[in-house]
N, C-alpha and C positions, 0 to 999 in steps of 0.2 A: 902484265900484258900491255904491251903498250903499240900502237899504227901511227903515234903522231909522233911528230919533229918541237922540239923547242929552240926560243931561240939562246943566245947566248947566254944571254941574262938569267934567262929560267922564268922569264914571267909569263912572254906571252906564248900562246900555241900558236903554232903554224898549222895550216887546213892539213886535213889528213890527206895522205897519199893519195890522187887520180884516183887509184885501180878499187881500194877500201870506200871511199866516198860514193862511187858505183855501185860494189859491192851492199853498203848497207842503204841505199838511196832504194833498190829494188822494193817494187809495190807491189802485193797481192788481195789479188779478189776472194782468194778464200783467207786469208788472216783475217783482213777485214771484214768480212760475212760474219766469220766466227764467234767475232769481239759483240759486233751488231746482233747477232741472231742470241746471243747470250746474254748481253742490256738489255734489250727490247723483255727475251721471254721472264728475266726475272720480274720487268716490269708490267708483263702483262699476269703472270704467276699470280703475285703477291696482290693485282688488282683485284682478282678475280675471289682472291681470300678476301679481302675487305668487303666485296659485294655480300658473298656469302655469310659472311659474323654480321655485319649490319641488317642483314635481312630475317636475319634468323634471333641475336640477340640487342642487336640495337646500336649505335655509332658510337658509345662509350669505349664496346668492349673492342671495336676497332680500333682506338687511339694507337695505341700501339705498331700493329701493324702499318697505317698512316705514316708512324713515322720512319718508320723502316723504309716503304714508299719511298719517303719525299728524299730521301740519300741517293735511290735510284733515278728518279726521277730528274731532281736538280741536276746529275753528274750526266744527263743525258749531252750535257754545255760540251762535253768532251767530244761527244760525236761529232758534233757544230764546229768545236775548235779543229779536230783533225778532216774532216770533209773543208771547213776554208781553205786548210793546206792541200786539196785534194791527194791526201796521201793515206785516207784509209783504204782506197780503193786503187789496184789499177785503173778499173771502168771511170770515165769520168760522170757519164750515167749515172752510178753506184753511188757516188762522192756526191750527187747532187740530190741523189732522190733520199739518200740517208740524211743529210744536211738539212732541206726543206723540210724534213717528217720532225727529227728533232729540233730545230727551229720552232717551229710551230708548236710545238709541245709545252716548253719552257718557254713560250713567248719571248722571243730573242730573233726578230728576222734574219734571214740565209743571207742573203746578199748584202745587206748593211753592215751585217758581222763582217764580213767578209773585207770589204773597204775598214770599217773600224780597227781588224786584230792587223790588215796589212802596216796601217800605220804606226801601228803599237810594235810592230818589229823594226821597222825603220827608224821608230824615235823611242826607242825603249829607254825610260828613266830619264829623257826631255821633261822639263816641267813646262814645257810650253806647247808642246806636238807632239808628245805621248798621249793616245784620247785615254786611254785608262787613266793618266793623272788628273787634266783635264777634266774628266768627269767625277773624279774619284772622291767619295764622302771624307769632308777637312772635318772631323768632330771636334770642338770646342771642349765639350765636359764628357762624364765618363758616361753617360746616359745616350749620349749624341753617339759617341763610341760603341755602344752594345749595340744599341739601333744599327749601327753601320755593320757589327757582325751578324745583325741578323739575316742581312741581305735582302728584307723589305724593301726600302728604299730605292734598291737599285735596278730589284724587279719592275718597282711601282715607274721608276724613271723610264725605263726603256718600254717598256708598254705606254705613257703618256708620251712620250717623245713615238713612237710610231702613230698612237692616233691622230696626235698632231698634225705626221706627216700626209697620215689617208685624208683630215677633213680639211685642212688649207691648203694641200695643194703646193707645200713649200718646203725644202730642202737648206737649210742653215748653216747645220755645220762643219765643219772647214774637210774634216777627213772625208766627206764625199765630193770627189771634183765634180763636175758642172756635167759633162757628159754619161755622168750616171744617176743623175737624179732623179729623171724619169723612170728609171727602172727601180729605186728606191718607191718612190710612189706607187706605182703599180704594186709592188711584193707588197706595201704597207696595207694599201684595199683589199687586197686579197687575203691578206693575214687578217685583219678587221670581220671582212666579209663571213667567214667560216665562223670565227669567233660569235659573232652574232647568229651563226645560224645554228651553233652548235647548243648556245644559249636559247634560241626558240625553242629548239628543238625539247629542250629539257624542262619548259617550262609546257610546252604542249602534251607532252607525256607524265608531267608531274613527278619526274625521277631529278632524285639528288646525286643518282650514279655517279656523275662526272666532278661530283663535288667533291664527292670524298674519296674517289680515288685517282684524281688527279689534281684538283685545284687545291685543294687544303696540304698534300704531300707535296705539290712545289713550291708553296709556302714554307713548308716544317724544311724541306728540303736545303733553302737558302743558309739555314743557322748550320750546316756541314758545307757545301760549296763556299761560300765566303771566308772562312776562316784558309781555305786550300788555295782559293786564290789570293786573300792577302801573302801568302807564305813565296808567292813564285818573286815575289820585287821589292816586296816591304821591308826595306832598312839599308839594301842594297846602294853599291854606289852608282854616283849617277855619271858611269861611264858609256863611251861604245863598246866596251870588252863585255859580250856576254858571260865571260869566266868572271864580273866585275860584278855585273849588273843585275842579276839571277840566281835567284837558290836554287839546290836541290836538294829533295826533300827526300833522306833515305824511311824508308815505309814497307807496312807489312803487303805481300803479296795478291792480297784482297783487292785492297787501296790502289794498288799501283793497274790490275786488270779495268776496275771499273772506273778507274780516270784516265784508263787508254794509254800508261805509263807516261802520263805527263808528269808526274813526281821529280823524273829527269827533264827537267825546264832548262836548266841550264844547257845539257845537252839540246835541247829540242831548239832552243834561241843560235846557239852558236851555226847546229847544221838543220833549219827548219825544213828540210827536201827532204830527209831523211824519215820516214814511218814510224810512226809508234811501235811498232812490234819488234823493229831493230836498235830501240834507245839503250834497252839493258846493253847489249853489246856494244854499244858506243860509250855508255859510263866507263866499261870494263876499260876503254883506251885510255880515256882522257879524267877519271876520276881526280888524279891527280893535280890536277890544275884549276877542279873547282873550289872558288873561295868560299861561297855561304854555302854552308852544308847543314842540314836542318836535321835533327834528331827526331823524328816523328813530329806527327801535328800537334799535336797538344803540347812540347816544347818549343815548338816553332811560332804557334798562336801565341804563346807566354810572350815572346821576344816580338814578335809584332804588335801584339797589345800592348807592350811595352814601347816598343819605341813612339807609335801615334803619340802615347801619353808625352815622352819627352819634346815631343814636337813642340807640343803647347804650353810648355814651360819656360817661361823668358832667361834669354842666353845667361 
């Protein structure tokens, strides 16, 4: 099945047809409800078991569950990621009020992401204006490395980079132009503000609730998100051709619902207007012309763990 054109050569694609690009570009409010009402409830489900085994036998025998959590939990990043695109939602309502809830969640501000993931498409695989590179953990040794899959780190970074932003008052880095800083500041106090009240709150009431069924699981949560996101760019070339610059990552159908079918990045990069619910049908066009193709995560983690390591290996 193919909607796209090539050119002579056979390398590059031509954008698909007007009338298909329309066709799969269409947004719906109940897809997207769908996806959401179905995140949200495994996440509020499986919270609701942890309260219950903790109360009844004690927070050991919750580990388990915890970590099942934090996979839900961490992947909430997809909601975030596709509400920046406002394309989980027709409503833009929808796209904001899903966006800000999961944001806040995962500790990852709405609006900063927002400017950050725009740039990160404009300068995808720039080592100079991509912020993912720019920010992105250089490990040294293999220790520095596991650290960097665990996605500690990066949690810890974007939470200190936002409270930085609520207590000075200052706006730095380059991916936020000048006429939106303001409004970075503000989301940052407000994200702050809750945070802290959400934290009184739990020590006025003397409950660990919140600890262990959400703060510990989007901790445990990073060591599954991290290895998914290094898989979207890591080893890729550092072109403009999204068929160049992007893997995609063929996966089981679990995998693919609960990260909003972003597995097809490659797809997602070439036509980012186009909704997650429409990706499969766009692989189905253009599967052909994608270069990195990833054999599930845990072969894809191989080849990315692997390549960091040759980074730092002298030429």
């Amino acid at each position: 099945m193919s909607d796209a054109t090539v050119s002579e050569t056979g390398h590059r694609l031509k954008p698909l047809a007007p009338a298909m690009l329309r066709e799969l570009s269409v947004r719906s409010n109940l897809k997207g409800t769908a996806r959401s009402v179905c995140h949200y409830g495994v996440v509020v489900l499986i919270g609701t078991l942890i309260w219950k085994v903790t109360s009844i036998y004690g927070v050991l025998w919750a580990l388990p569950l915890m970590a099942v959590q934090g996979y839900f939990v961490a992947f909430l990043f997809m909601a975030v990621h596709e509400t920046a695109h406002k394309t989980a939602f027709k409503s833009r309502s929808l796209n904001l009020a899903v966006g800000y809830l999961s944001g806040f969640i995962i500790g990852l501000p709405y609006e900063y992401y927002c400017l950050f993931h725009w740039d990160h498409h404009r300068y995808t695989q720039d080592p100079d204006k991509d912020p993912e590179l720019i920010v992105g953990v250089k490990p040294a040794s293999d220790t520095q490395l596991a650290i960097a899959y665990s996605g500690v780190l990066q949690v810890a970074g974007r939470l200190w980079l936002m409270l930085g932003h609520a207590i000075s008052g200052k706006v730095t880095v380059p991916w936020i132009p000048e006429n939106k800083r303001a409004v970075i500041l503000i989301e940052a106090r407000v994200y702050a503000g809750f945070y802290v009240a959400l934290f009184a709150l739990s020590l006025w009431f003397s409950s660990a609730l919140l600890l262990w069924v959400w703060i510990v699981p989007l901790v445990i949560g990073q060591s599954f998100l991290r290895p998914y996101l290094y898989a979207e760019h890591t080893g890729c070339e550092r072109t403009r051709s999204a068929f160049q610059n992007t893997r995609t990552t063929y996966t089981g159908a679990i995998v693919k619902w609960f990260a909003w079918n972003m597995p097809y990045h490659v797809e997602h990069h070439a036509y980012p207007s186009i909704p997650f619910h429409a990706l499969p049908k766009l692989n189905e066009i253009v599967d052909g012309e994608i270069v990195y193709r990833g054999r599930g995560y845990i072969a894809t983690t191989r080849e990315t763990w692997a390549w960091f390591r040759r980074q730092r290996q002298p030429g």
